[in-house]
TORLO-661257 format. One record per residue (C-alpha): x, y, z; residue number from 1; residue in three letters. Coordinates in Angstrom, 2 decimals. Example, Ala and Ser with C-alpha at 12.3 -4.5 7.8 and 13.67 -1.06 7.14 Angstrom:
! TORLO-661257
> 12.30 | -4.50 | 7.80 | 1 | ALA
> 13.67 | -1.06 | 7.14 | 2 | SER
//
This chain:
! TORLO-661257
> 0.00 | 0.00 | 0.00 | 1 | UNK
> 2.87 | 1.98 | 0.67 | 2 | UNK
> 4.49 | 1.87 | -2.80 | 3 | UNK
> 1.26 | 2.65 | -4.22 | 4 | UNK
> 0.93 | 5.61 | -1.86 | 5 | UNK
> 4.06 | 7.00 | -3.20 | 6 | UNK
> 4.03 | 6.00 | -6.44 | 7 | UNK
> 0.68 | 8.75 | -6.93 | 8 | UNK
> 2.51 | 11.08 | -5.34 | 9 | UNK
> 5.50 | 10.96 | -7.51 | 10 | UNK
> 3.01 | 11.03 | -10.32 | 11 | UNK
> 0.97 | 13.79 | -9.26 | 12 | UNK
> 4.11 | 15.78 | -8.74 | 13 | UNK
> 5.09 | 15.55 | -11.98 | 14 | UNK
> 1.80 | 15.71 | -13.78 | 15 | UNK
> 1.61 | 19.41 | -11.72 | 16 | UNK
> 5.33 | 20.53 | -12.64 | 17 | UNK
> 4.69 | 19.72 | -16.31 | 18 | UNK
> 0.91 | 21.39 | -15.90 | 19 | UNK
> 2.22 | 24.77 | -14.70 | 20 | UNK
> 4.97 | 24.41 | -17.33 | 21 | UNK
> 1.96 | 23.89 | -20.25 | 22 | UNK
> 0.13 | 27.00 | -18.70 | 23 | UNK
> 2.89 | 28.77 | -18.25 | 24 | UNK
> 4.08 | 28.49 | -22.03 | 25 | UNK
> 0.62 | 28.96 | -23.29 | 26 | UNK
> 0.85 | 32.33 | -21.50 | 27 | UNK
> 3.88 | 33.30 | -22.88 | 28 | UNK
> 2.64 | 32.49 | -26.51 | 29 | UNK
> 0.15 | 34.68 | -25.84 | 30 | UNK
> 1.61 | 37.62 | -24.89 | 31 | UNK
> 4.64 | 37.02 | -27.29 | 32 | UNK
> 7.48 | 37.27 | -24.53 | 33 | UNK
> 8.76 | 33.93 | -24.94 | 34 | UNK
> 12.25 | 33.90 | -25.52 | 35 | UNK
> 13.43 | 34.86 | -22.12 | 36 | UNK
> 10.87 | 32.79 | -20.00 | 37 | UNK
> 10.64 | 29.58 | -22.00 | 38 | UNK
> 14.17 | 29.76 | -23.64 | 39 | UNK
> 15.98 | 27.27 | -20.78 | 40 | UNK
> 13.50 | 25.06 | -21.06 | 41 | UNK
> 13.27 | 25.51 | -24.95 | 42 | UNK
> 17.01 | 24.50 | -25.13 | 43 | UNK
> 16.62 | 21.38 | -22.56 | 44 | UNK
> 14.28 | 19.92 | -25.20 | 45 | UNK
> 15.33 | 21.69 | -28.49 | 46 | UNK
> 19.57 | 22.11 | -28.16 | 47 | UNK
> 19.06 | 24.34 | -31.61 | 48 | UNK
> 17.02 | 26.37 | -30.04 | 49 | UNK
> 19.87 | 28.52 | -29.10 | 50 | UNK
> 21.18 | 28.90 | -32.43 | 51 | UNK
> 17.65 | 30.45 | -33.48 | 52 | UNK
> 17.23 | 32.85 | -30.77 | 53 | UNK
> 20.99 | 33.97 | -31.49 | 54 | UNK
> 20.05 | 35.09 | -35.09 | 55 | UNK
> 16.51 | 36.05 | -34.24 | 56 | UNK
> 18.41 | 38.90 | -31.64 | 57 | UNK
> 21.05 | 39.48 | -34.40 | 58 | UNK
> 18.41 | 40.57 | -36.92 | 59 | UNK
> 16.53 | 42.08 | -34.54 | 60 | UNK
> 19.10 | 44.61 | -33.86 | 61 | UNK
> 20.09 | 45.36 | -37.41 | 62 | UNK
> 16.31 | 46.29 | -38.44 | 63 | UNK
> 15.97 | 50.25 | -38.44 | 64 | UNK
> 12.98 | 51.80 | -36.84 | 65 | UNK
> 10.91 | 53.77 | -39.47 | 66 | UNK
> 9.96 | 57.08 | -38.81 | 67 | UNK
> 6.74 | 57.67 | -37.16 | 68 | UNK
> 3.92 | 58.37 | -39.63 | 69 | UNK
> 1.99 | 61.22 | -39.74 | 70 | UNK
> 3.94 | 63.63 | -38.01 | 71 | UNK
> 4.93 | 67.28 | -38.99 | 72 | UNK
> 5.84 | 67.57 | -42.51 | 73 | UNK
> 9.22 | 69.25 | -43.26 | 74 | UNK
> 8.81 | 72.90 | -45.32 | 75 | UNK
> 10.11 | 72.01 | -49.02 | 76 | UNK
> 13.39 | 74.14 | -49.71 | 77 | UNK
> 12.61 | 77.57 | -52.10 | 78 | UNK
> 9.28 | 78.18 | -50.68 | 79 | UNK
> 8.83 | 80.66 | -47.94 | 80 | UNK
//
């Protein structure tokens, strides 16, 4: 009875680690921050993971913001 007894335990405990792990990812999906949350346990199960994220940051940072639309229009040159 004993063995049973911790047996369920063991399995509950993991069935609730790997539950709050599913919610917890679905979350992040969601609100699209998922790379620093999810990315250790992204790499435990997906090593290239790493490589990804790497040149998703690199191209990231080489994109240039474009200029906000709609704002005040610059006076053309020769006109007062």
């Amino acid at each position: 009875m004993a063995d049973v007894l911790i047996f369920l335990v063991f399995t509950g405990c993991v069935a609730a680690v790997l539950g709050i792990l599913w919610w917890l990812a679905s979350r992040v999906r969601r609100r699209g921050i998922g790379g620093e949350v999810m990315g250790p346990f992204e790499e435990i199960w997906h090593p290239a993971a790493h490589q990804l994220r790497a040149e998703i940051r690199v191209q990231e940072s080489r994109t240039v913001p474009m200029p906000a639309q709609g704002g005040k229009k610059r006076p053309e040159s020769g006109r007062p």
